[in-house]
C-alpha positions as CSV (number, residue, x, y, z in Angstrom):
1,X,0.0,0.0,0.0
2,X,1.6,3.3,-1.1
3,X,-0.1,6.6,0.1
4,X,0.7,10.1,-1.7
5,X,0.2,13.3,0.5
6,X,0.5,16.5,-1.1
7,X,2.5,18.8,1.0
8,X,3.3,22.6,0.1
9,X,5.4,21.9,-3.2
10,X,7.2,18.6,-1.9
11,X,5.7,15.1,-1.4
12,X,5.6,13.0,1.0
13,X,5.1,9.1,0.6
14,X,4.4,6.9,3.2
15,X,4.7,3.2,1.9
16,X,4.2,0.2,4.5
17,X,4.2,-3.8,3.5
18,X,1.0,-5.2,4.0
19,X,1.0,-9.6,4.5
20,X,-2.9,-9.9,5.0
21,X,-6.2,-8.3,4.5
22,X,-6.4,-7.9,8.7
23,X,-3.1,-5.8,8.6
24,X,-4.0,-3.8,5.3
25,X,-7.0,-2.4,7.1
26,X,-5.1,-1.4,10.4
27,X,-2.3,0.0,7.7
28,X,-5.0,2.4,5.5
29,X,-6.4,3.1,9.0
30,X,-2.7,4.4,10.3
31,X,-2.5,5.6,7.0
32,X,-5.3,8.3,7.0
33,X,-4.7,9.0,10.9
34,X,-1.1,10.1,9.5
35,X,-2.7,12.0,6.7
36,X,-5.4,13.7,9.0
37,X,-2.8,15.0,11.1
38,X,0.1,16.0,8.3
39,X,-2.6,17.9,6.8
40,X,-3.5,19.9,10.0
41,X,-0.2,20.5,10.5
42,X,0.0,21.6,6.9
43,X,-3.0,24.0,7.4
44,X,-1.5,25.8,10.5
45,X,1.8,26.3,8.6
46,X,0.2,27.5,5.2
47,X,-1.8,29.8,7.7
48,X,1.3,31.0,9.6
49,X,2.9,31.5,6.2
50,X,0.0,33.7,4.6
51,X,0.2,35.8,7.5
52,X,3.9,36.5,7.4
53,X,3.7,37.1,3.4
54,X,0.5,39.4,3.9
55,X,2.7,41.4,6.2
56,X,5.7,41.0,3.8
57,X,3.9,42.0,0.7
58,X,2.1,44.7,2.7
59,X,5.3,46.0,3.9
60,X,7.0,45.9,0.2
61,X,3.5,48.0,-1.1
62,X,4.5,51.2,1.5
63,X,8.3,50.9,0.2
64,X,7.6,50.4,-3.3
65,X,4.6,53.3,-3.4
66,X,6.9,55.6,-1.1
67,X,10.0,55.8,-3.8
68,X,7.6,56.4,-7.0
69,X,6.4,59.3,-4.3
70,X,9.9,60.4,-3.8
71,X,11.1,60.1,-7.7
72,X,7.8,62.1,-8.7
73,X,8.5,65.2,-5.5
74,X,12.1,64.9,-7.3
75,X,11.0,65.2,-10.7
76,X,8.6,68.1,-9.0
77,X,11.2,70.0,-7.5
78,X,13.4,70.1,-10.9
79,X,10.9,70.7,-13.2
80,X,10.4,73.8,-11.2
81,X,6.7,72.7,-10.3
82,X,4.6,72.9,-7.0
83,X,5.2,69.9,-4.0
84,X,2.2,67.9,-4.7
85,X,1.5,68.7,-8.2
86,X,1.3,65.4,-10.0
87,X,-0.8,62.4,-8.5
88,X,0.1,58.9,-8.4
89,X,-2.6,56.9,-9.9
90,X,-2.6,53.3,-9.3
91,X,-4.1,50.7,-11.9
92,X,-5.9,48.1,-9.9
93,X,-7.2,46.4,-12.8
94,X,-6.9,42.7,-12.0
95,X,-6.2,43.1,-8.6
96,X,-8.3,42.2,-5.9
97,X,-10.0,44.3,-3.6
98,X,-7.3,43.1,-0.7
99,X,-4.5,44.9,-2.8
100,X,-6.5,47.7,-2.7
101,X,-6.6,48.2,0.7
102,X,-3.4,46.9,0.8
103,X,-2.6,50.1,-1.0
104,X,-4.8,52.5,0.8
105,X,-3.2,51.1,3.7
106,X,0.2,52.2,2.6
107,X,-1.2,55.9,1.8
108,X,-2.1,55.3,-2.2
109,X,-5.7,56.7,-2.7
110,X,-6.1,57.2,-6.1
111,X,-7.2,54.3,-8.1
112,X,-7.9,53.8,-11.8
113,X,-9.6,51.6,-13.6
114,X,-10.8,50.5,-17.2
115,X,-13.0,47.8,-16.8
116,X,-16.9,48.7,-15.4
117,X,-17.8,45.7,-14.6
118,X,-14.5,44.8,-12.3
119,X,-15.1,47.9,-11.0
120,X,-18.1,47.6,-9.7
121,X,-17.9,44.4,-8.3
122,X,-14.9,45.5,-6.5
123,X,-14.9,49.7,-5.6
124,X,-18.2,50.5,-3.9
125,X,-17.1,48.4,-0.8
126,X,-13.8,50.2,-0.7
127,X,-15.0,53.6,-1.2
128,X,-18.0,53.7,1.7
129,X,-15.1,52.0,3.8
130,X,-12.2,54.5,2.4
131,X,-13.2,57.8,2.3
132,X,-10.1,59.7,1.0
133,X,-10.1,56.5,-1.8
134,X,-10.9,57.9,-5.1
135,X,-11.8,56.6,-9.0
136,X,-11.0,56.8,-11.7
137,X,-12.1,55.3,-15.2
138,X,-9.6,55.5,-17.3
139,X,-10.5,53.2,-20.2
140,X,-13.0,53.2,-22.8
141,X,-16.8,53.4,-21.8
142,X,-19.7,52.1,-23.8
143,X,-22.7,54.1,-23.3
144,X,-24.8,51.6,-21.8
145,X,-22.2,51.6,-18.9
146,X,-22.6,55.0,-18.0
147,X,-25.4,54.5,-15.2
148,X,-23.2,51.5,-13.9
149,X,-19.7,53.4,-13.5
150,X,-21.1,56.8,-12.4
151,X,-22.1,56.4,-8.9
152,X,-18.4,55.3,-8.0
153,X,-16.2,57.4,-10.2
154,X,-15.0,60.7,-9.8
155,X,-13.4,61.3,-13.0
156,X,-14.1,59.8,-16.6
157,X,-11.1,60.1,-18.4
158,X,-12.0,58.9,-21.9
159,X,-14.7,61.1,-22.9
160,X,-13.9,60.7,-26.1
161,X,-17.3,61.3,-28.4
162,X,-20.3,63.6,-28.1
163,X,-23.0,60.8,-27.5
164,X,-21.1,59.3,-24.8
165,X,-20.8,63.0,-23.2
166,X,-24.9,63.4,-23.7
167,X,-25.2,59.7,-21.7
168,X,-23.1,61.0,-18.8
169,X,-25.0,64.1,-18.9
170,X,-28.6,62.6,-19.1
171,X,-27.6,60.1,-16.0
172,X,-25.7,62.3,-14.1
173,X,-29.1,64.3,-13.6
174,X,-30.7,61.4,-12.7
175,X,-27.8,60.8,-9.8
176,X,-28.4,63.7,-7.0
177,X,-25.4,62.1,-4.9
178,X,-24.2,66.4,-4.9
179,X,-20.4,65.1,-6.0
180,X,-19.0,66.8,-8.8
181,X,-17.9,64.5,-11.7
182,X,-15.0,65.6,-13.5
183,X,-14.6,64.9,-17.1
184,X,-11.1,64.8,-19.4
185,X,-12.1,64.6,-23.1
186,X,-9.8,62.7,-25.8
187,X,-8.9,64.8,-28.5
188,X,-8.2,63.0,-31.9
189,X,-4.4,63.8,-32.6
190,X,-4.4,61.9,-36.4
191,X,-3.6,58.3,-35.8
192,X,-5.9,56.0,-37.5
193,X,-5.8,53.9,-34.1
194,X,-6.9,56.7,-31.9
195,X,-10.3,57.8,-30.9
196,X,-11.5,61.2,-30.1
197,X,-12.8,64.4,-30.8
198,X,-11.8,65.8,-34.1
């Protein structure tokens, strides 16, 4: 009887010689007690091990997010521009809402994202909880995502036709939430890829 026990990214194999049926049921019985308890043990040490990396990875986040703020003060300071200027906007497409925090945690409020849907699902949590966390869209939006997307952004910035702008108009009406929702419209520069106002 040879018994395979997953364990973290090694294996373990317990193998015992079995010489009747009365022994081969006492041996899968010792068997799965020994599994049972290297699993629990697995548990408590995959357990201790996410905690120390969520502490790790939240402690890399402040590091990380505190030298792009010191390259962009730098870049502020030569480019002869005011302390606080320019804002860091992180993408959080793809990541889940625990990164987010995760960020806000380590002093990164403003967010972007570009799909509505993610979005969604993910921000409205954050921002009741997070009140300095802000939103941005900063993809594409169809117009029969407006109505979605509005309530928890407060910048669109890819306005970039006139029946999109009349949407956002017509449904921001319709939401009396009294924030102001600002607006950066795409300007059409020439290449054939590019949308935008022409």
């Amino acid at each position: 009887l040879t018994n395979t026990i997953p364990l973290w990214k090694n294996q373990i194999v317990i193998a015992l010689g079995i010489t009747n049926a009365k022994n081969a049921l006492g041996a899968q019985q010792k068997v799965s007690e020994m599994t049972n308890d290297m699993l629990k043990k697995n548990s408590e040490l995959l357990k201790q091990g996410s905690i120390e990396i969520a502490k790790e990875s939240e402690k890399n986040a402040l590091e990380n997010i505190n030298i792009i703020k010191e390259k962009i003060l730098n870049a502020e300071i030569k480019a002869g521009r005011k302390e606080n200027s320019v804002a860091l906007m992180a993408v959080s497409k793809f990541h889940p809402s625990e990164a987010v925090i995760e960020a806000i945690n380590a002093n990164q409020f403003l967010f972007g994202e570009n799909r509505v849907q993610e979005a969604c699902g993910k921000f409205p949590e954050i921002l009741e909880k997070y009140e300095n966390a802000e939103l941005h869209l900063i993809g594409s939006l169809q117009r029969n995502k407006v109505k979605q997307i509005l309530p928890i952004v407060s910048c669109i910035q890819s306005v970039d036709r006139i029946e999109l702008l009349q949407e956002i108009i017509k449904q921001k009406s319709k939401l009396d939430n009294g924030k102001t929702l600002k607006l950066l419209f795409e300007v059409h520069t020439g290449e054939e890829s590019k949308s935008g106002f022409t």
